[in-house]
C-alpha positions, -999 to +999 in steps of 0.1 A: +615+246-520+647+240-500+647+231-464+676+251-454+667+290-450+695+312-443+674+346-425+704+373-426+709+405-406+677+400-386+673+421-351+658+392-329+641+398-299+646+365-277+642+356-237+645+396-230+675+408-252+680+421-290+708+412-309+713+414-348+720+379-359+718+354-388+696+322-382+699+289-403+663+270-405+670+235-413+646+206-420+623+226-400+639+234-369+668+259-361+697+246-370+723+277-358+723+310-345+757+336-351+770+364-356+771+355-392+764+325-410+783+314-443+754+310-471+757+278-495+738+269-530+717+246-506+698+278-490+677+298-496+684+337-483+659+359-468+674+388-457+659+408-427+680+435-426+657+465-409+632+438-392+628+424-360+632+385-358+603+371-333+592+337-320+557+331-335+531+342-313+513+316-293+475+323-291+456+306-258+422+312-271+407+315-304+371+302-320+376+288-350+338+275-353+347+238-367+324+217-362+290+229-367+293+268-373+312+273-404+295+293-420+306+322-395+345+305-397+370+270-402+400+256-391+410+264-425+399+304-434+409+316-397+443+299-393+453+313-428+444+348-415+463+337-382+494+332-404+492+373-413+488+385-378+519+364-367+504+338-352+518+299-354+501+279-332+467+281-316+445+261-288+406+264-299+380+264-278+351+235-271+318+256-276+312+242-313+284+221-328+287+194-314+306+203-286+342+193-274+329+176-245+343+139-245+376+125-254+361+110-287+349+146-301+381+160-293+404+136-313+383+140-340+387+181-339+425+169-344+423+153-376+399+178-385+428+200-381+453+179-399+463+185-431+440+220-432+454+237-404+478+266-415+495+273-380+502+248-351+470+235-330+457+223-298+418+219-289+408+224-255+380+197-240+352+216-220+335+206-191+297+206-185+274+197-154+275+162-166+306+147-182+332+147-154+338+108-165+356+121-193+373+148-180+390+121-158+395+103-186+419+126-204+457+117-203+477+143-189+496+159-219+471+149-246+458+186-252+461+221-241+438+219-211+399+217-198+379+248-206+352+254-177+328+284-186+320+298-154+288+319-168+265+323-191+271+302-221+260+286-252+239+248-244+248+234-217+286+243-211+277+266-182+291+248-154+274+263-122+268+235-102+287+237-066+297+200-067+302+194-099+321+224-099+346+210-066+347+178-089+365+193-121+388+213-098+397+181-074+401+158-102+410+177-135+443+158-151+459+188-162+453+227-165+417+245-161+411+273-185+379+297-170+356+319-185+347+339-152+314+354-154+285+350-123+257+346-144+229+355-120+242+390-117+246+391-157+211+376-156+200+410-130+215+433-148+200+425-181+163+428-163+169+462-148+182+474-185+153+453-202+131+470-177+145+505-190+150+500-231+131+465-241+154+442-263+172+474-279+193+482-250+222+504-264+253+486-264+272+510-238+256+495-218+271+464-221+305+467-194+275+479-170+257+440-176+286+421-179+299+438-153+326+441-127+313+422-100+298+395-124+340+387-133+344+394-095+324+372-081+331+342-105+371+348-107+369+349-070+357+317-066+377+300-095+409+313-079+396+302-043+386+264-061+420+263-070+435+274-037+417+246-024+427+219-045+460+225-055+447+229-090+463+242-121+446+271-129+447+301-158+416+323-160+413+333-191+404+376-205+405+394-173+387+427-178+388+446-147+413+462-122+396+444-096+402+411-107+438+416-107+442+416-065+438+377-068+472+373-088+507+374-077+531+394-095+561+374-110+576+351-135+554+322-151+577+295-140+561+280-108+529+299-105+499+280-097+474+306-111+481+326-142+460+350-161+454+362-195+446+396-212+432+400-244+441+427-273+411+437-276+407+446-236+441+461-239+436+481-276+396+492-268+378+509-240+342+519-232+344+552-250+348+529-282+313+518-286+300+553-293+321+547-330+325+505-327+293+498-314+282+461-317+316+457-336+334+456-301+305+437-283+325+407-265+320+391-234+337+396-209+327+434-220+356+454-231+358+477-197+363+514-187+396+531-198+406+526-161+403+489-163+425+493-201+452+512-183+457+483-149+457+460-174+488+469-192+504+481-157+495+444-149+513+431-177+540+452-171+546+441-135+541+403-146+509+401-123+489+391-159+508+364-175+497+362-213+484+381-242+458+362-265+431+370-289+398+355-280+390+355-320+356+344-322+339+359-355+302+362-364+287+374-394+283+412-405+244+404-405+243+391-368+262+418-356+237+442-374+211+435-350+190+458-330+182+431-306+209+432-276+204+396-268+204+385-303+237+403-314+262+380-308+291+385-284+328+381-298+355+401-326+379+386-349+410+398-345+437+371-353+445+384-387+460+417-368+475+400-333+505+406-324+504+445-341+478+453-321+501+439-291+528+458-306+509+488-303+519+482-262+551+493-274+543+522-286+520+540-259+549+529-237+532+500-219+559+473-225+587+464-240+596+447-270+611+418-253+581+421-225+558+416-254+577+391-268+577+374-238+534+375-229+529+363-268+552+332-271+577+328-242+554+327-215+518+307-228+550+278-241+562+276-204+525+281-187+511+256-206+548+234-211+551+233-251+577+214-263+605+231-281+582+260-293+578+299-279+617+304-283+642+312-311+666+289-301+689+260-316+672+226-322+636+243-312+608+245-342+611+272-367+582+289-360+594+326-368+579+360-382+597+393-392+579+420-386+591+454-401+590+483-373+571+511-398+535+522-398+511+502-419+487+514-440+452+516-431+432+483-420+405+479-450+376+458-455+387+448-487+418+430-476+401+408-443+407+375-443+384+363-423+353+337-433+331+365-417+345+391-443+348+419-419+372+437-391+361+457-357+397+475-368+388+494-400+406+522-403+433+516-379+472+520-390+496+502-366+531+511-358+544+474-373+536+451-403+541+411-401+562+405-436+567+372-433+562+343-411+573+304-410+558+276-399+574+245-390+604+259-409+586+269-441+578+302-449+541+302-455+533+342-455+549+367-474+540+400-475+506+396-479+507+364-502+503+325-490+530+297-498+520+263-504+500+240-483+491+240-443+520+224-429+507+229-392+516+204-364+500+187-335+509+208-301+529+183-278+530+190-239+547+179-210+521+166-190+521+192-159+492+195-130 
C-alpha cells in the first residue's frame, strides 16, 4: 500500500466552511490541501466526488470492557465497529475488571491497546473514595482525564464522600470527567417503584428513577466543586433541560466547564421504550421529548459543548431480563456515530459544519489533542467520507459489535460512512476492513 493518497473532488466540511477540494495524505499526515492537486504513479487516488470530506469523529466516552468483561466487548471487536461509524479516536472509561484506578493499571490499558486498537485511544483513570495518592500522581498530559462517578456505580467507583470529594476537585492534575447522578434520590425512587411493581418495574419508568433532580442535584454540585476550585471540569451526558442553566453559552476555547450530549439522548425520547424497551435502558435515562428538543437547542447555541456516544454494550441475554435491577444499563452505538449525529442535520437541529464541530473540532480543543480534530496541513490523517444519501435499513445481521446486537434495528439514516482513514491509512471501505490496527497513542498538551 502506498503512503501517498490523493482524495479528489471531495466537499470538506472544516472549522465552519465547505469547499470542494483535493487533499494529499502523506506518510500519514496531510501533506496539502488545493483547489486541485496534480496525481503522480506514487499515489494512490480515491475519488470523492459527491461526498463530504470530514475530520474523524472524536468520541469522549465509550466502554470498551477490556479488562475483565470481554465477553460483552474488547479494545479490539468495538474499535473495529468504531472505524464504520466514523469514529478514529476514543478515550475509554475506568469501570473495568480490574478497575482503572492507579497509574499502574492504566498504562497497562495502553499496551493493551497497542497493536489491537483499530482507531486512536486514550483511557481515562477513575477516582474512588480511597485512591486520591494516585490521582495526584498522574502527570499532567499523560491521559485524557480523571473520571469521577458522582452516583450509583459499579464496586466501589461511587465517589460520594464530601471530603474526598473537595480532594479530587482541589488537587486533580488535569481535567475531571463526571457522571452526575445523586444516588440517594435514585436509591428513593427505586423503593417507591419497588413498593408499587416488585423487581419487574416496567422500564418507562426508568427517566422517573433516574430522574431529573437526581442529575440536578449531583451536576449542581459538580459544577459548584469546580467554581470553587478553579477546576477543570466537563460533565459528561446531560439529559435534562434543567441541567443546562449551569452552562454558559459560547465557544470551547477558554471555558472552564463544558458539557457533553450523547446520540442516544439526542436520537431517543421517553416515548421510545414502549417499542425499544430495555434496548434504550442507559443511565443517565434517555429523558422526555422536551429534555431531546433543549438538548439540541443547547448544542445549537454552543451552551453543550460535545457530542459522544457513551457505547457501553451488554449481552442480548442480560438485556432480556425481567428484573429492572438486573437488566443492565447502557447501548452500543459506536458502529452508527456520527449518522445518528448527522441525523441533527436533517430535523434541522444543526449544521453540517456545527456537527462537524461538536464531533471532532471541539472534544480536540476541550480536551487539547495534538494535531487531530482538524483537516488541516501537517495534522494526522484521520479522515472519513461519508456519502449524503439514505442508507439502507440497520440489520442484525450486519452488527459489529462483540455483543451481536443494535438498539437501532430498523432505522435508515440520511448518510452512510464509505470510507474512513486512520493515521493516513484507509482502514474501512464501504463496509470491508483493510489491514491491521494502526491506532496511536492520544498526546495532550497538559492543560488544568
Amino acid at each position: 500500500m502506498t503512503d501517498n493518497i490523493l482524495i479528489t473532488q471531495a466537499r470538506m466540511v472544516n472549522e465552519g466552511h465547505i469547499q470542494e477540494v483535493d487533499v494529499l495524505i502523506r506518510r500519514g499526515r496531510i501533506a496539502q490541501i488545493a483547489a486541485a492537486i496534480t496525481a503522480d504513479h506514487t499515489m494512490q487516488i480515491c475519488d470523492a466526488g459527491g461526498l463530504y470530506l470530514l475530520p474523524g469523529m472524536i468520541d469522549d466516552q465509550v466502554h470498551f470492557r477490556e479488562p475483565g468483561l470481554t465477553y460483552k466487548a474488547d479494545i479490539a471487536t468495538e474499535s473495529r465497529a468504531a472505524l464504520a461509524g466514523g469514529i478514529t479516536s476514543f478515550f475509554e472509561m475506568p469501570n473495568t475488571q480490574p478497575q482503572t484506578t492507579s497509574c499502574d493499571a492504566l498504562e497497562a490499558k495502553f499496551d493493551l491497546a497497542a497493536g489491537r486498537a483499530w482507531g486512536n485511544y486514550a483511557f481515562y483513570l477513575g477516582a474512588t473514595n480511597d485512591n486520591i495518592d494516585e490521582i495526584r500522581r498522574l502527570r499532567p498530559g499523560q491521559t485524557c482525564g480523571i473520571k469521577v462517578f458522582m452516583g450509583a456505580s459499579t464496586g466501589n467507583m461511587l465517589v460520594d464522600a464530601p471530603d474526598i470529594l473537595e480532594q479530587i476537585f482541589r488537587d486533580a492534575p488535569t481535567l475531571i470527567a463526571t457522571h452526575c447522578e445523586d444516588t440517594p434520590t435514585v436509591q428513593a425512587n427505586e423503593a417507591r417503584y419497588r413498593a408499587q411493581y416488585g423487581v419487574e418495574i416496567p422500564v418507562q419508568y426508568h427517566p422517573a428513577i433516574r430522574s431529573e433532580q437526581a442529575c440536578w442535584r449531583s451536576s449542581s454540585m459538580a459544577v459548584a466543586l469546580a467554581q470553587q476550585h478553579g477546576t477543570r471540569l466537563h460533565v459528561l451526558h446531560l439529559t435534562t433541560a434543567k441541567e443546562l442553566s449551569l452552562f454558559q453559552a459560547g465557544p470551547v476555547e477558554g471555558k472552564q466547564i463544558t458539557s457533553e450530549a450523547c446520540v442516544h439522548h439526542l436520537y431517543f425520547s421517553a416515548e421510545d421504550y414502549a417499542e425499544r424497551a430495555s434496548l434504550i435502558k442507559c443511565n443517565p435515562a434517555i429523558k422526555q421529548a422536551s429534555d431531546q428538543a433543549a438538548l439540541r437547542q443547547a448544542l445549537a447555541e454552543d451552551r453543550l459543548d460535545v457530542i459522544a456516544t457513551d457505547h457501553a454494550p451488554h449481552t442480548w441475554e442480560e438485556k432480556q431480563r425481567t428484573d429492572y435491577f438486573r437488566t443492565p444499563a447502557g447501548l452500543p452505538l459506536v458502529q452508527h456515530a456520527v449518522p445518528m449525529a448527522l441525523e441533527l442535520v436533517h430535523a434541522g437541529s444543526l449544521t453540517l459544519a456545527q456537527v462537524v464541530h461538536k464531533m471532532a473540532h471541539a472534544p480536540a480543543r476541550l480536551f487539547g489533542i495534538q494535531e487531530r480534530g482538524f483537516i488541516r496541513e501537517g495534522y494526522q490523517a484521520d479522515l472519513i467520507l461519508v456519502d449524503p444519501t439514505p442508507s439502507a435499513p440497520v440489520r442484525r445481521d450486519q452488527v459489529l459489535y462483540k455483543c451481536g446486537w443494535t438498539p437501532l434495528e430498523g432505522v435508515v439514516f440520511q448518510h452512510q460512512i464509505v470510507q474512513t482513514f486512520v493515521n493516513g491509512e484507509l482502514k474501512y471501505d464501504r463496509g470491508r476492513f483493510i489491514g491491521s490496527p494502526n491506532g496511536q497513542r492520544l498526546s495532550f498538551q497538559a492543560c488544568r
